[in-house]
LONUZA-851637 format. One record per residue (C-alpha): residue number from 1; residue in one letter; x, y, z. Coordinates in steps of 0.05 Angstrom, whole numbers, always signed. Example, Ala and Ser with C-alpha at 12.3 -4.5 7.8 and 13.67 -1.06 7.14 Angstrom:
<vomars>
VOMAR   resi   resn       px       py       pz
VOMAR      1      a     +246      -90     +156
VOMAR      2      s     +273      -21     +143
</vomars>
This chain:
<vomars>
VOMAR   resi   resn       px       py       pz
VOMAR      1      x    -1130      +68    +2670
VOMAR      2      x    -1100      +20    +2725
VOMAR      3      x    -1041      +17    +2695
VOMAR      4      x    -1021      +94    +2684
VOMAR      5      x    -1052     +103    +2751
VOMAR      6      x    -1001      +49    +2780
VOMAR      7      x     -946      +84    +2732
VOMAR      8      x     -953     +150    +2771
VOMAR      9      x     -967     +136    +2845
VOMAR     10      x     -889      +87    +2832
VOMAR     11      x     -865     +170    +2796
VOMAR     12      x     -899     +207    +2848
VOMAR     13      x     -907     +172    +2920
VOMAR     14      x     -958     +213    +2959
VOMAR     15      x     -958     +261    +2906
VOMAR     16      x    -1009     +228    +2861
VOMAR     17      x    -1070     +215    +2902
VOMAR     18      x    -1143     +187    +2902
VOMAR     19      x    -1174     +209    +2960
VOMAR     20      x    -1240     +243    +2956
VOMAR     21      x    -1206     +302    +2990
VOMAR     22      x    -1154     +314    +2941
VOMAR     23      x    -1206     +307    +2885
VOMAR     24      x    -1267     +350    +2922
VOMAR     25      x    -1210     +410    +2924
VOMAR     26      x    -1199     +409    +2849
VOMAR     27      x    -1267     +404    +2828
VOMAR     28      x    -1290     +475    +2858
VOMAR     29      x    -1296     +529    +2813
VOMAR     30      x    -1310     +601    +2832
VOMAR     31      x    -1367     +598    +2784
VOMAR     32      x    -1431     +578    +2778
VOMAR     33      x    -1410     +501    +2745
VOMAR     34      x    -1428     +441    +2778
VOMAR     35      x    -1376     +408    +2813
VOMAR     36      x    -1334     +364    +2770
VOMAR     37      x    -1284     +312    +2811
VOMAR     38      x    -1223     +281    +2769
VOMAR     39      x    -1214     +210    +2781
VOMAR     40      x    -1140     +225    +2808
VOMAR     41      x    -1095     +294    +2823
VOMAR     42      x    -1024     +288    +2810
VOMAR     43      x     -970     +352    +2837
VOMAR     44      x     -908     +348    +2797
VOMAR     45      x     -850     +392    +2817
VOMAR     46      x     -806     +392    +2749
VOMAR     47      x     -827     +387    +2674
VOMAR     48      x     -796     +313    +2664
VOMAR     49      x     -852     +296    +2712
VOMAR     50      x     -905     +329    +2677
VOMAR     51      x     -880     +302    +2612
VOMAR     52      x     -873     +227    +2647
VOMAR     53      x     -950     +242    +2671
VOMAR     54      x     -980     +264    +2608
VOMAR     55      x     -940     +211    +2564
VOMAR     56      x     -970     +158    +2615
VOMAR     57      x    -1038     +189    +2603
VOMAR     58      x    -1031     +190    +2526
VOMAR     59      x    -1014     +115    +2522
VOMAR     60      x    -1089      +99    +2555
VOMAR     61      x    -1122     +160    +2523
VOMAR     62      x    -1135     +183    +2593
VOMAR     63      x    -1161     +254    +2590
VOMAR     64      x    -1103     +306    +2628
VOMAR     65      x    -1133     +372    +2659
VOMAR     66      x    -1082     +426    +2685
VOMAR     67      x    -1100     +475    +2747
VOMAR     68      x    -1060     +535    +2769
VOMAR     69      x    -1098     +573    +2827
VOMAR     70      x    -1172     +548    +2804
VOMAR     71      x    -1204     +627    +2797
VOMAR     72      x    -1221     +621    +2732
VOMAR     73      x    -1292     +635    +2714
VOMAR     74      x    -1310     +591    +2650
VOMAR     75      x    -1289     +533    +2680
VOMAR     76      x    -1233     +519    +2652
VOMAR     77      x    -1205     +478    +2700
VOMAR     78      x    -1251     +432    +2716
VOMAR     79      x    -1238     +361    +2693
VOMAR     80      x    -1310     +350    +2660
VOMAR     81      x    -1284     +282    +2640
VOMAR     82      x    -1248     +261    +2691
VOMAR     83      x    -1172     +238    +2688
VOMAR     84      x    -1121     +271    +2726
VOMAR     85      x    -1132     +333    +2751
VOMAR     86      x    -1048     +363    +2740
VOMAR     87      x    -1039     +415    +2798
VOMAR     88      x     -986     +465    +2787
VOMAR     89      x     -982     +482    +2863
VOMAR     90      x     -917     +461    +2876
VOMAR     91      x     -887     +497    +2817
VOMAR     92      x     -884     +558    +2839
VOMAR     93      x     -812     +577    +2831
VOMAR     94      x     -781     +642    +2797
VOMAR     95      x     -725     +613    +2763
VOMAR     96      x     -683     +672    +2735
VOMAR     97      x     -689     +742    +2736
VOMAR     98      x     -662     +784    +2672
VOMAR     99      x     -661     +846    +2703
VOMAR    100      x     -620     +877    +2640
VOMAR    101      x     -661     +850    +2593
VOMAR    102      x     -721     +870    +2634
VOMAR    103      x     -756     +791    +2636
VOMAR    104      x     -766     +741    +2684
VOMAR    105      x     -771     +659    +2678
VOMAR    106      x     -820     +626    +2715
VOMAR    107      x     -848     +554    +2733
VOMAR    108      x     -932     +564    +2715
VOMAR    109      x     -956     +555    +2786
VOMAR    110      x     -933     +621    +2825
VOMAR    111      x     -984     +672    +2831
VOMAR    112      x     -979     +742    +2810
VOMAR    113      x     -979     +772    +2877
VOMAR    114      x     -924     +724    +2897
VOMAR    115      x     -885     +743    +2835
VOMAR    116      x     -877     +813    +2849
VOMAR    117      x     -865     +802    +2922
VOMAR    118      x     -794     +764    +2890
VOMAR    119      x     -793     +820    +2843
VOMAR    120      x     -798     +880    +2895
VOMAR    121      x     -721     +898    +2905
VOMAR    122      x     -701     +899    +2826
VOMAR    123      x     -748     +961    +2811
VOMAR    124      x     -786     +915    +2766
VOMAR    125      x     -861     +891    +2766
VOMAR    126      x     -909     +836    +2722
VOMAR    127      x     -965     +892    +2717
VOMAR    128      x    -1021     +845    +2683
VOMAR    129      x    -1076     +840    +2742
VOMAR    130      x    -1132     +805    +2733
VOMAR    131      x    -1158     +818    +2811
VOMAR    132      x    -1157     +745    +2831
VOMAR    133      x    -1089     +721    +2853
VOMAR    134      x    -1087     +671    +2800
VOMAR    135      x    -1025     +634    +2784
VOMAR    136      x     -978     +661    +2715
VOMAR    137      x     -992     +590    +2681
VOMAR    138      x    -1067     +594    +2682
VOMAR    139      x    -1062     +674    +2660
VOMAR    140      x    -1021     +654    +2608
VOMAR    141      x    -1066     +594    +2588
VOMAR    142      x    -1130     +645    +2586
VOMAR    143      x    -1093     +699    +2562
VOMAR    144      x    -1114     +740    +2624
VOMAR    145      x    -1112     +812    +2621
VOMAR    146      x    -1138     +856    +2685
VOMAR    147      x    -1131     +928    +2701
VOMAR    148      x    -1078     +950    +2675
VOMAR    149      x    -1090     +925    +2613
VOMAR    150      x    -1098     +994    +2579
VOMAR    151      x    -1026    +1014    +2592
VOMAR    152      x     -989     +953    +2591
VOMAR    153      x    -1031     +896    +2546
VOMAR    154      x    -1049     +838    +2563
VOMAR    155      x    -1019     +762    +2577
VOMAR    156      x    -1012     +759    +2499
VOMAR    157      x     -955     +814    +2496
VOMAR    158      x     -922     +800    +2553
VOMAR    159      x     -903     +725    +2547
VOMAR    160      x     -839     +726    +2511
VOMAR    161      x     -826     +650    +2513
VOMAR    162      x     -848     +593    +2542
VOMAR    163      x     -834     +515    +2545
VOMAR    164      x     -887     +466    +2536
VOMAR    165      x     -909     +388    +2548
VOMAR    166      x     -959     +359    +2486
VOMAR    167      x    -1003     +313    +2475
VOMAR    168      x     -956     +252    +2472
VOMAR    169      x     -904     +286    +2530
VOMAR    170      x     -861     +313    +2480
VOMAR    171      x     -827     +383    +2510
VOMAR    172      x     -827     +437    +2466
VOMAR    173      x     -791     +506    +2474
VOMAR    174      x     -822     +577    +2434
VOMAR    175      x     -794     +637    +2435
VOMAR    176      x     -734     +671    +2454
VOMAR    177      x     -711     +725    +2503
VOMAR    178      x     -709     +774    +2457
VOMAR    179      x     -758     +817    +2451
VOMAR    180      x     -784     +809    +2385
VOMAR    181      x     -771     +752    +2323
VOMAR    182      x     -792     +730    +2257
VOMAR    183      x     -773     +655    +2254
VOMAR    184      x     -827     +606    +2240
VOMAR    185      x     -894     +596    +2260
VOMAR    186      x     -916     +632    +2327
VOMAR    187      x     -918     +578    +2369
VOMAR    188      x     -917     +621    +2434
VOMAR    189      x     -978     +649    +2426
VOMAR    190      x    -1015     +598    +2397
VOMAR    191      x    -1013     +561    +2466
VOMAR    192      x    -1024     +627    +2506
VOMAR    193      x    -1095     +624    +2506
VOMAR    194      x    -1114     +555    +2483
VOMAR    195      x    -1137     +540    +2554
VOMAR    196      x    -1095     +480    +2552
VOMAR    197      x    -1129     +441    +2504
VOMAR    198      x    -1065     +441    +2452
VOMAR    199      x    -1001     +432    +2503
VOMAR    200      x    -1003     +445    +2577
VOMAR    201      x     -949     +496    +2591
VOMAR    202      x     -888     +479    +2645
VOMAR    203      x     -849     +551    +2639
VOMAR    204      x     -859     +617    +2626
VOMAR    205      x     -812     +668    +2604
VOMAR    206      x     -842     +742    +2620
VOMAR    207      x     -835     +813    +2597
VOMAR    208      x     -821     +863    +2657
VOMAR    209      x     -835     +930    +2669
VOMAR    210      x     -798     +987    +2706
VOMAR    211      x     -830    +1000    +2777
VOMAR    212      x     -865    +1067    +2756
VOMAR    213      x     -831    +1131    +2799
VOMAR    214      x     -900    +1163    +2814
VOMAR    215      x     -966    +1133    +2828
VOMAR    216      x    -1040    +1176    +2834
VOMAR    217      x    -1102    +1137    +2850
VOMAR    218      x    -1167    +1161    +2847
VOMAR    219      x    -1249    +1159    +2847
VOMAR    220      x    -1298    +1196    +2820
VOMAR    221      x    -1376    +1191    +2805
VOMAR    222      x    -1423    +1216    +2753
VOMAR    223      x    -1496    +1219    +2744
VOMAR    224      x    -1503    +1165    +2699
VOMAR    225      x    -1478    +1114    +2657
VOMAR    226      x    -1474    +1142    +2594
VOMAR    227      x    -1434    +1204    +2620
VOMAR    228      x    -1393    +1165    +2661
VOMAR    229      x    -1367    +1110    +2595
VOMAR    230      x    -1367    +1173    +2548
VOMAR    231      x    -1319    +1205    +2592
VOMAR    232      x    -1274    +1134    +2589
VOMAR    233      x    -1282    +1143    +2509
VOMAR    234      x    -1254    +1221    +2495
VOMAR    235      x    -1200    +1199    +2555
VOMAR    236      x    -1179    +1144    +2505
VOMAR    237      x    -1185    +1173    +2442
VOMAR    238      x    -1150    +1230    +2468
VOMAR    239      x    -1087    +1190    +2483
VOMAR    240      x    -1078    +1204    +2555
VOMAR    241      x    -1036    +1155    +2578
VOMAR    242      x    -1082    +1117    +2629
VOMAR    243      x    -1047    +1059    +2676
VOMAR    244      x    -1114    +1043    +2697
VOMAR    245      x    -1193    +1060    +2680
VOMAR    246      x    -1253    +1024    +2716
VOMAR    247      x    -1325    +1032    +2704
VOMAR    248      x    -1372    +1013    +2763
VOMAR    249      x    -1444    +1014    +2754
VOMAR    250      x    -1492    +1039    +2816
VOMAR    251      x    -1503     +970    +2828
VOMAR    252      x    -1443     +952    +2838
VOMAR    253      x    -1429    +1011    +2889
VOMAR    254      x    -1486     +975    +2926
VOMAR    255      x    -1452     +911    +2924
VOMAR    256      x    -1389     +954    +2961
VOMAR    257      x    -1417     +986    +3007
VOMAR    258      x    -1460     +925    +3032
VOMAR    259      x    -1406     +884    +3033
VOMAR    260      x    -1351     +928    +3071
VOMAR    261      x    -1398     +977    +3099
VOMAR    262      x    -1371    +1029    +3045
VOMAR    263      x    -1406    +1100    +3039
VOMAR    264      x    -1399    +1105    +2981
VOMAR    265      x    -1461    +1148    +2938
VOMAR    266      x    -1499    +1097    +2891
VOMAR    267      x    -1484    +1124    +2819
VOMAR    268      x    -1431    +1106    +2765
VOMAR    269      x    -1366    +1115    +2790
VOMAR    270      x    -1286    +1110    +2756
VOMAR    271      x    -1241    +1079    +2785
VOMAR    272      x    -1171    +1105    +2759
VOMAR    273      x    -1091    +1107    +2756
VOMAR    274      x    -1036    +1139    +2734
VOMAR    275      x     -968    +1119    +2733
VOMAR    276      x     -904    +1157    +2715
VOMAR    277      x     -862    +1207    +2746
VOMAR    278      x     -890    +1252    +2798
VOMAR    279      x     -898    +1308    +2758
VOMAR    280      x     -930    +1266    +2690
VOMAR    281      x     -977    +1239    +2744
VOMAR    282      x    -1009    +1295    +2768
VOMAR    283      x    -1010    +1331    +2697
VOMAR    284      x    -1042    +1261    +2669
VOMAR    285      x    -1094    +1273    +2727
VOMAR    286      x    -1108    +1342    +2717
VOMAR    287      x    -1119    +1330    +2642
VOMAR    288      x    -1159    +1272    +2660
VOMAR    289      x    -1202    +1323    +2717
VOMAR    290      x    -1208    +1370    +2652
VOMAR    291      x    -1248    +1314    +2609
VOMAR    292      x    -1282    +1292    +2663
VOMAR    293      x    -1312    +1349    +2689
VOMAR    294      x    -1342    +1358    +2623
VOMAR    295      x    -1385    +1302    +2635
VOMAR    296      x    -1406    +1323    +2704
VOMAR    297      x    -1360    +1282    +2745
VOMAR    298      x    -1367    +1306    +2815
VOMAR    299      x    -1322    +1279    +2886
VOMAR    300      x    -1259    +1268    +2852
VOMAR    301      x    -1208    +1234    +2920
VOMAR    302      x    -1146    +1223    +2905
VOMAR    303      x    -1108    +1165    +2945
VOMAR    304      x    -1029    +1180    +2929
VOMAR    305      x     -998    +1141    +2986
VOMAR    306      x     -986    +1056    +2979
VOMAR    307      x    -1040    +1044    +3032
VOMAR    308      x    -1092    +1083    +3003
VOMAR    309      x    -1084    +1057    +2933
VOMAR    310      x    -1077     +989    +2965
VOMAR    311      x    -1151    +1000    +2986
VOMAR    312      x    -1177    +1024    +2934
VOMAR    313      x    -1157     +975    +2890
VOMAR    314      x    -1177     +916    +2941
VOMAR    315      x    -1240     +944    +2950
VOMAR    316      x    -1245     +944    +2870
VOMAR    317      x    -1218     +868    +2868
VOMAR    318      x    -1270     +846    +2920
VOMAR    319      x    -1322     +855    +2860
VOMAR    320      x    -1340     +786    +2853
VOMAR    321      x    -1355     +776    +2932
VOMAR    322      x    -1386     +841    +2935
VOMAR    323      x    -1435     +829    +2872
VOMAR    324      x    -1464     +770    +2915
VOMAR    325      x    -1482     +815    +2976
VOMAR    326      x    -1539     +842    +2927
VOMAR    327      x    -1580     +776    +2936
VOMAR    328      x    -1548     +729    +2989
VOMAR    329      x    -1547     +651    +2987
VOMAR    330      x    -1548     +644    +2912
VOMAR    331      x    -1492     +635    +2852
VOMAR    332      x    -1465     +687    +2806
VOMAR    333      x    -1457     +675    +2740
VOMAR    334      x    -1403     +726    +2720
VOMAR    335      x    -1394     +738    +2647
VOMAR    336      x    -1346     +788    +2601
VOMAR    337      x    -1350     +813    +2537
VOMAR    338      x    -1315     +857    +2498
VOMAR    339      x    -1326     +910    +2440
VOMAR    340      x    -1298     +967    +2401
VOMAR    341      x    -1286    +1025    +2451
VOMAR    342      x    -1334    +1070    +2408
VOMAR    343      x    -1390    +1022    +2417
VOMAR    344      x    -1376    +1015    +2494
VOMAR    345      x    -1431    +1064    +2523
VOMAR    346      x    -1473    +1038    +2475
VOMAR    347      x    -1459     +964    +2496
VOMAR    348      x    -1463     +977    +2572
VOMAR    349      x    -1529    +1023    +2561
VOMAR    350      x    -1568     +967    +2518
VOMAR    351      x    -1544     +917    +2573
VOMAR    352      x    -1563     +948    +2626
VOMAR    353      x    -1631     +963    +2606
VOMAR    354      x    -1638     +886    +2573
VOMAR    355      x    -1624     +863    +2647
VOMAR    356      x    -1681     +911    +2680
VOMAR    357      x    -1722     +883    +2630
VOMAR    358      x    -1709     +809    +2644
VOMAR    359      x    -1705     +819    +2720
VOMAR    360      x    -1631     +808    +2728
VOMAR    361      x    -1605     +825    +2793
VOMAR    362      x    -1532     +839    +2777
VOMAR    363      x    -1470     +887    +2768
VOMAR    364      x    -1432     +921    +2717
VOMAR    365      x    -1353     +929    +2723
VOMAR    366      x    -1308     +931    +2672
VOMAR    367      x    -1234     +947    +2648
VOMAR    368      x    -1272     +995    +2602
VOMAR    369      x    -1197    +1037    +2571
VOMAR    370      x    -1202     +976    +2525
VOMAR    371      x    -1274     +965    +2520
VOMAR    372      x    -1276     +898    +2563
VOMAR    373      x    -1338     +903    +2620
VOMAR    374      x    -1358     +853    +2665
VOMAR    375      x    -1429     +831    +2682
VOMAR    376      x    -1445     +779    +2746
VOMAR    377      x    -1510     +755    +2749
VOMAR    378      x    -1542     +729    +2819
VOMAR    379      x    -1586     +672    +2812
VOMAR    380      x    -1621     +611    +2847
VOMAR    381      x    -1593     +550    +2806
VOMAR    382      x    -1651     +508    +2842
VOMAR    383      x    -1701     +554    +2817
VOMAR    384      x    -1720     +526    +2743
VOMAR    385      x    -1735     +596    +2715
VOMAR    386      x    -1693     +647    +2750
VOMAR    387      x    -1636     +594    +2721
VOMAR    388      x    -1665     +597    +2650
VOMAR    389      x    -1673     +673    +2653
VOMAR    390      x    -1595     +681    +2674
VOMAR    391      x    -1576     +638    +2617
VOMAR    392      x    -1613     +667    +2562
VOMAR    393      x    -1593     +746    +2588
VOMAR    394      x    -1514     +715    +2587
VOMAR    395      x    -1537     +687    +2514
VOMAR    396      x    -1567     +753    +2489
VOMAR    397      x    -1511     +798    +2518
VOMAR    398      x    -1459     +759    +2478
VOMAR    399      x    -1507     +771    +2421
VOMAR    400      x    -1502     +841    +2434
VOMAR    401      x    -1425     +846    +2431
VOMAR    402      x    -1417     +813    +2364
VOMAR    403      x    -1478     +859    +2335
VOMAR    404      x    -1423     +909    +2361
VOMAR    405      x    -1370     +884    +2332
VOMAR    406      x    -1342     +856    +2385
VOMAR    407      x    -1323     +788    +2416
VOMAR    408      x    -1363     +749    +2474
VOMAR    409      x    -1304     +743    +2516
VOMAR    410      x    -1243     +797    +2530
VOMAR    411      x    -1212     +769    +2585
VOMAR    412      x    -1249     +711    +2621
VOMAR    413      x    -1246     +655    +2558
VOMAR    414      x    -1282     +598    +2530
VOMAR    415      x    -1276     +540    +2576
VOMAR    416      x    -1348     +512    +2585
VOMAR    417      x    -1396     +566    +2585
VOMAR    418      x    -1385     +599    +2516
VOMAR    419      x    -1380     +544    +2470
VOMAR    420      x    -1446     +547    +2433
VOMAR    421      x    -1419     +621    +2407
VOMAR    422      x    -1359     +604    +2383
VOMAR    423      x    -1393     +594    +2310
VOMAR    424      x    -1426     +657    +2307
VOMAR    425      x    -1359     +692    +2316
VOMAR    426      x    -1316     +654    +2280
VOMAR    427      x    -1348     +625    +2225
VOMAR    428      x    -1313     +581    +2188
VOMAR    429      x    -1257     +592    +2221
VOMAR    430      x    -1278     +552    +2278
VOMAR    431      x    -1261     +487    +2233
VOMAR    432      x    -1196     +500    +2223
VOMAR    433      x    -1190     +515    +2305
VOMAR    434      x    -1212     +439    +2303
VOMAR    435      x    -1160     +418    +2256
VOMAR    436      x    -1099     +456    +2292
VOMAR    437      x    -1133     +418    +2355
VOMAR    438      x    -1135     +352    +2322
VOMAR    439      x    -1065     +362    +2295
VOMAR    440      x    -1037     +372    +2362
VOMAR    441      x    -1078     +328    +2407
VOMAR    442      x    -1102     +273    +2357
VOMAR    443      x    -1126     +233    +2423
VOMAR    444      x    -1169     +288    +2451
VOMAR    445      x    -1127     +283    +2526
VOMAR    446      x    -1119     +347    +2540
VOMAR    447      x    -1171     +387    +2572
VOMAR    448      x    -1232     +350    +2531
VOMAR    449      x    -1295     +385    +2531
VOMAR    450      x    -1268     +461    +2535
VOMAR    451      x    -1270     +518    +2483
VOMAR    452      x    -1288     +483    +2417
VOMAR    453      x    -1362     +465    +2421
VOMAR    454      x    -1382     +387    +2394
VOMAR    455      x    -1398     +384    +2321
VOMAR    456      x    -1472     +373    +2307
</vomars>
């Protein structure tokens, strides 16, 4: 390890350190994962670097874990091995804009927010929000999704291209600007979502999206869950054209209003968008008023200006901190799954009533237009059997979704925490996964110990 060590501090200077400091900062998670330090953290600024880095790495089979922003919540991250912890802080550049052909190209470390920020005077936008600000290398390397998921898809369709660094620091290229092709295997989106266990990705080329003309925000509540997700299901089914459509549980109304002092009245709420031009808009939100009320929705506010949606939405992205307000001093374990959108209320109902029976104190919010729903989890990790209990309700809730037909993760990934399922819903499958791994990482470098569980 010396030796690669010695081979990257001479490549890097002082950007390849060893200081407790360095390694303390990329061994946080947001989670509830013990903290895991690498044994080194290099910053590279170009993809020669990275390539010089991880073909230094391969040579002493020295395990290689990348890190965009650090908000993901299966630990993806975390360099369980140790190694070198790769941070993609310092790239962060946009490197062209295609505004005629509607993409972007991007180094992996620039957050979303920052993204559109360079984006805001073209009239275009990366819509894909997953709430945290996470960087566009990590989203791609989860296959984030977010909010907005039910209008505009997820990280999967809307990575175009992208250029990669493998296992032995070979750099690869996939895809193409265009906007669609049949040549060859899909490389592209084979790595999207890996979690960088198969290549660790240096570039990302992006599908854009016009800035829409006319925006309309609003909440509503209802008197109970069921109402509330039924209402989500005829809206879908009915093919309103939804940019956004939240479900919060009473719970998680709680967690708002303790944590910003919200008034906000403690049933199932929605959370919901609409994007288009300003007369669409406010026919897409009458229609949606019009299913709605047929479920009892009641205190419907709109929010049409930029600062009002802007607060709605932050109060709706300050879930995770506002979930912990419900039992201070403790960890969340926050956990997605994901099932057919016909199955949803009956997903959420079960779940809900599996946690009052276990004693969970927790939340429910979810991206529910596709099915996806959210559940954090506050528990004492010191406390033997409050831990236990959290685990096995996380255990039996992923159960639940693949009863459903659905999948124990949507959005948040593998990483470390969902491993042990993996079997159940992929059967056989899962070996191949193994060989495609083995194929393209025959040393086991890059991020070891994440998404495939160890065979018995």
């Amino acid at each position: 390890m010396m030796a690669a060590f010695d081979t990257l501090a001479t490549l890097l200077g002082p950007r390849f350190a060893t200081s407790d400091a360095a390694r303390a900062q990329n061994g946080r998670n947001e989670a509830h994962f013990p903290e895991a330090l690498p044994d080194a953290v290099a910053y590279p600024q170009t993809t020669a670097e990275v390539a010089a880095i991880v073909a230094a790495c391969a040579a002493e089979g020295i395990p290689v874990t990348a890190i965009g922003a650090g908000t993901s919540l299966e630990g993806q991250h975390l360099a369980v091995r140790g190694g070198i912890s790769l941070d993609f802080s310092r790239m962060d550049r946009v490197l062209a804009v295609n505004a005629e052909d509607l993409n972007v190209v991007i180094q992996p470390g620039i957050p979303r927010t920052a993204l559109n920020e360079a984006l805001r005077a073209t009239g275009l936008w990366f819509p894909i929000d997953p709430g945290a600000d996470a960087s566009l290398g990590g989203m791609a390397a989860t296959r984030a999704s977010g909010t907005t998921a039910v209008r505009y898809g997820t990280m999967r369709e809307n990575v175009l291209a992208l250029e990669a660094v493998m296992s032995d620091g070979t750099v690869i290229r996939t895809g193409t600007q265009a906007r669609k092709s049949s040549a060859g295997y899909d490389l592209t989106h084979l790595l999207v979502g890996s979690e960088g266990t198969l290549g660790i990705i240096t570039e990302l080329t992006l599908r854009l999206h016009g800035q829409p003309e006319g925006v309309l925000a609003a909440i509503c509540r209802f008197d109970d869950v069921e109402a509330a997700v039924n209402c989500v299901i005829l809206t879908i089914q009915s093919g309103l054209p939804m940019a956004r459509i939240e479900f919060l549980d009473e719970m998680m109304v709680r967690g708002f209003n303790l944590h910003s002092g919200g008034t906000l009245p403690e049933t199932p709420h929605l959370f919901v968008e609409f994007h288009g031009t300003p007369a669409g808009v406010a026919e897409q939100a009458q229609s949606f008023r019009e299913i709605a009320e047929d479920f009892g929705m009641a205190d419907w506010q709109e929010a049409t200006t930029t600062e009002d949606r802007s607060a709605l939405w932050k109060m709706r992205h300050s879930a995770h901190y506002a979930s912990a307000a419900l039992r201070p001093g403790v960890r969340t374990l926050a956990t997605d799954v994901c099932v057919p959108i016909s199955r949803l209320a009956e997903a959420i109902t079960k779940a809900k009533a599996l946690a009052t029976e276990m004693g969970i104190i927790g939340t429910v919010v979810g991206h529910v237009g596709d099915g996806n729903f959210h559940y954090a989890v506050r528990f004492d990790p010191a406390d033997p059997q409050d831990l236990a209990r959290t685990h096995d309700f996380a255990g039996r809730l992923n159960e639940l979704a693949l009863a459903l037909g659905g999948t124990v993760s949507g959005e948040h990934g593998i990483g470390l925490g969902k491993q042990k399922y993996m079997g159940a819903e992929h059967g056989a499958a899962l070996d191949w996964m193994r060989r495609v791994k083995d194929a393209l990482d025959p040393k086991g470098i890059l991020n070891p110990g994440k998404m495939l569980p160890p065979v018995a």
